[in-house]
N, C-alpha and C positions, 0 to 999 in steps of 0.2 A: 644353067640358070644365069641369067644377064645382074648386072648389077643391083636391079628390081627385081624384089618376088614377085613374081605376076601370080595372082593372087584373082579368086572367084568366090563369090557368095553363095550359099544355098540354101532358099527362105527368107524370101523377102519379107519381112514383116514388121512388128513394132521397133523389134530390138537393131535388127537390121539396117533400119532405116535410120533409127535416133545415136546408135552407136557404130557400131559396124561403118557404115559408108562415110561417115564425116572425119572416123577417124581413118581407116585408111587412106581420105583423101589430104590428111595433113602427112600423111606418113610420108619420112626419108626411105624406110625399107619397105615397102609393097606398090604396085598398082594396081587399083582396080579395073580386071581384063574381061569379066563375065559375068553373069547372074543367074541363076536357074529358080523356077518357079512356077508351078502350073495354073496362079491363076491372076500373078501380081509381076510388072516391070517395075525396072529403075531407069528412068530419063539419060539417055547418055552414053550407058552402056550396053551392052550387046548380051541379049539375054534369049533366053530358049527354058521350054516346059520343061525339059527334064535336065536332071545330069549327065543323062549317059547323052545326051544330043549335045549338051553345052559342050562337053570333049571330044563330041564328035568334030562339032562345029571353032573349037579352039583349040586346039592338042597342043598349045603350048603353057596352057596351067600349069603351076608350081606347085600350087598350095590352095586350098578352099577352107573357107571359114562355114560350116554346118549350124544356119541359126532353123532350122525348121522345130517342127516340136519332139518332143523326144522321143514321142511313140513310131516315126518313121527315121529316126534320124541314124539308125544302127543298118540299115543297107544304102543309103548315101552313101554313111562310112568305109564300109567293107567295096564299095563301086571302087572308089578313090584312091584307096589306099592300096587296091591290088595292081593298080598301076604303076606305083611308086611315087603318089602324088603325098604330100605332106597335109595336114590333117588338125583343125582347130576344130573342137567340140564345146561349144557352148554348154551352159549349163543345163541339167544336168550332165554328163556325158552318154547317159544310155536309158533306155527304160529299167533294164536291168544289171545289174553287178555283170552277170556272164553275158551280155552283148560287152561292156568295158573291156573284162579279160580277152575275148574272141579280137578285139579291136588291138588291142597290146599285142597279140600275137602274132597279128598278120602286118601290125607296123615292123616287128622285128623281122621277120621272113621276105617284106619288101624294101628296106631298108628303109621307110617311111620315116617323118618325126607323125606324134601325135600328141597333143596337148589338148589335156581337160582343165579349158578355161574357168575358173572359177573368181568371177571379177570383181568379187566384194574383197576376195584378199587383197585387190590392188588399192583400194580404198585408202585415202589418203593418210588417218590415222593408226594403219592396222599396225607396219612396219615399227611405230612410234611407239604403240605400247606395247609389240612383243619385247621389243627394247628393256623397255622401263619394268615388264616383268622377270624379265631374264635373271634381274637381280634381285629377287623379292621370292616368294617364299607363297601361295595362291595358299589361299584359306576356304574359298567358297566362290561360286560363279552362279548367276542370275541374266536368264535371257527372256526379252520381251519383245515378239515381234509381232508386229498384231498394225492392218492397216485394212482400209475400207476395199474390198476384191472389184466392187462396182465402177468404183473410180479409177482404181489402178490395174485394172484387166480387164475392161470394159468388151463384151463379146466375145471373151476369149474361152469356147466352151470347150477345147478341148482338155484345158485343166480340169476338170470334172469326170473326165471319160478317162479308164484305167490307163495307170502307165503315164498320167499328165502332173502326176503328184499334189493336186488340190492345194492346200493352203502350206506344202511344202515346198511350193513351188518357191515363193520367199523367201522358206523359214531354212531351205538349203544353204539361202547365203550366209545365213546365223552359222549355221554348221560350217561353212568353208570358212569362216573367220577364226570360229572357238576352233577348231584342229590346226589352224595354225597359228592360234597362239599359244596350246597347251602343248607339252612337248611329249606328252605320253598318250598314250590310244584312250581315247572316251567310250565308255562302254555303256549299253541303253541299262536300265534298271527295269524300267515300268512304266509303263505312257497309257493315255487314256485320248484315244480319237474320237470327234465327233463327225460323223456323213448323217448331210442331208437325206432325207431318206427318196429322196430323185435322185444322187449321183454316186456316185465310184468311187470318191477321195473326198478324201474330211476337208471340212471347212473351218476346222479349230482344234488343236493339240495340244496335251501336255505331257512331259518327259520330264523322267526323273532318271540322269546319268550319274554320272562317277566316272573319274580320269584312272588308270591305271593303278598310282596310288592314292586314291581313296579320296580325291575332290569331290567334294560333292556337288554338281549342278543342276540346278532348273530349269526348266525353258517353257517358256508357255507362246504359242503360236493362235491369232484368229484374224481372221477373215470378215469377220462381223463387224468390227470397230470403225467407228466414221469418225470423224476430225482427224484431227494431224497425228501422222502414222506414228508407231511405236520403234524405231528398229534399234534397241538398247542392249547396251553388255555389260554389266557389272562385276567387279573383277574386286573380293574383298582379299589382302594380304597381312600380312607382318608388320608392313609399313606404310598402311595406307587405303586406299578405297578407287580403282579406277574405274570410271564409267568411260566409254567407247559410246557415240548417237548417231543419230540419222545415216546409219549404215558401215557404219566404222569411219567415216570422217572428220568427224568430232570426238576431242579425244580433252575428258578433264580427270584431275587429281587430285582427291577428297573434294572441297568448297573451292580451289581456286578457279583461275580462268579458262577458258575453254583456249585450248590448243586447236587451229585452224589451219588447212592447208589449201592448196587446190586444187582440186578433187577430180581427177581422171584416170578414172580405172582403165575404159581401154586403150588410153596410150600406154599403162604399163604391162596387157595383157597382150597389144602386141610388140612393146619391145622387146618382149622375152620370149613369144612366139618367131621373134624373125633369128635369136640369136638357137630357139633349139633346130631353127629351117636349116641353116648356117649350119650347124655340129648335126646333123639327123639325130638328134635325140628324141628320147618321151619323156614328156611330163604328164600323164594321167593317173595322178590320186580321184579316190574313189573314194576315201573315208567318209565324206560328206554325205553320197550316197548309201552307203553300209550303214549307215545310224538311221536313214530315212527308212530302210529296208528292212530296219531289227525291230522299228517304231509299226512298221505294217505287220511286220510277222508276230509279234508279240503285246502290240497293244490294245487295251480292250475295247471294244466297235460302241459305242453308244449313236443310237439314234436320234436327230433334232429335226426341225421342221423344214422343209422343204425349201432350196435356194430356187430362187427367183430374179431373173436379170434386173 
């Protein structure tokens, strides 16, 4: 490996394009060497329909960042990783808990790193109030994520189609935030999903959890809400009231000022992806996913009217 991680995309697409390539193009540790995509280029660089042709075609890949959608996104992984190529998974990391473990298994066996990106943890206020909880004492938690799916996933139908996690698709990020800022396992209670009765994955959720010891949390997720999105975390203590907004960026305490930062998740989801390149390490939690997985096994199906682009 050269001083640069040469470094390849796979799935060109929204996230790709707004995140992914602006930020590796500022980055000190990556270059962007390739692209795979069977039906979408990136201006520039050197791109090819599949993965297995983009290694044909560049055998000096390092590492690949996986932003396809989830339900293909576990044989990329296993392509890549049986080379010994190093391995970013977008969120979620897998359709399923066991493509995640299968992916853990074959990074240790090829001496791979693998990392399940989970980018709202990088979110500017997240670090700030695990902080400020660390010394307090959580009494009750309250999640509200709820934003218009029309305007912010506009044609995006394979959320709808199993394996695309419907209005989890967001409500994940809620979950990669609350597991790490609670320091104990969150465990599902009772949840109540709503599917359109056209699609596969709900379009509105609610969960009723509990931390290990006995926190009680809410979470309510939909897809249905227009005006200005919901992405809130309520965090009541011993000593105080913290709300976490617009996606853990915004960070206030009780009635005071909003604590403000600036907000770039993946510059910190690839600083720490170049440092586990660096040590071949894994970072792949999966708790995020496990709550989303307990929420489909165990929650009760109600049916609502029919989504419509």
């Amino acid at each position: 490996m050269s001083d640069k991680i040469a470094i390849a995309i796979v799935g060109i697409g929204k996230i790709a394009r707004d995140q992914h390539v602006p930020t590796i193009a500022r980055s000190a540790e990556f270059t962007l060497t390739a692209a795979a995509s069977p039906s979408s280029r990136l201006e520039g660089v050197r791109c090819f329909g599949s993965i297995e042709d983009m290694f044909a075609g560049v055998p000096e890949i390092d590492a690949v960042a996986l932003c396809t959608t989830p339900q293909v996104r576990f044989e990329a992984a296993r392509f890549a990783l049986s080379r010994g190529c190093h391995v970013l998974l977008e969120k979620p990391p897998g359709a399923t808990l066991s493509e995640v473990q299968a992916l853990i298994e074959l990074a240790q066996r090829h001496g791979a790193c693998l990392f399940a990106a989970w980018h709202s943890r990088y979110a500017a206020a997240v670090a700030p109030a695990r902080e400020w909880l660390h010394r307090r004492s959580v009494k009750a938690v309250a999640v509200t994520w709820k934003e218009d799916v029309r305007y912010w996933h506009p044609g995006q139908t394979w959320i709808w189609r199993a394996g695309g996690l419907g209005v989890f698709d967001p409500g994940i990020n809620a979950l990669s935030i609350l597991t790490q800022l609670l320091p104990d396992t969150i465990v599902l209670r009772d949840a109540e999903l709503s599917y359109p009765t056209n699609c596969e994955t709900p379009i509105a959720a609610r969960l009723n959890l509990t931390s290990a010891n006995g926190i009680p949390i809410s979470m309510e997720l939909d897809f249905r809400h227009t005006g200005v999105a919901s992405w809130d975390i309520q965090v009541e203590t011993d000593d105080g009231r913290l709300l976490l907004s617009r996606g853990g960026s915004v960070m206030r305490v009780d009635d005071g000022a909003e604590s403000t930062a600036a907000n770039d998740e993946y510059r910190g989801v690839y600083q720490h992806f170049s440092s586990l390149v660096r040590a071949h390490r894994i970072d792949a939690d999966a708790s995020p996913l496990r709550l989303v997985a307990d929420a489909m096994l165990c929650g009760r199906r109600i049916d609502v009217e029919p989504f419509t682009e």
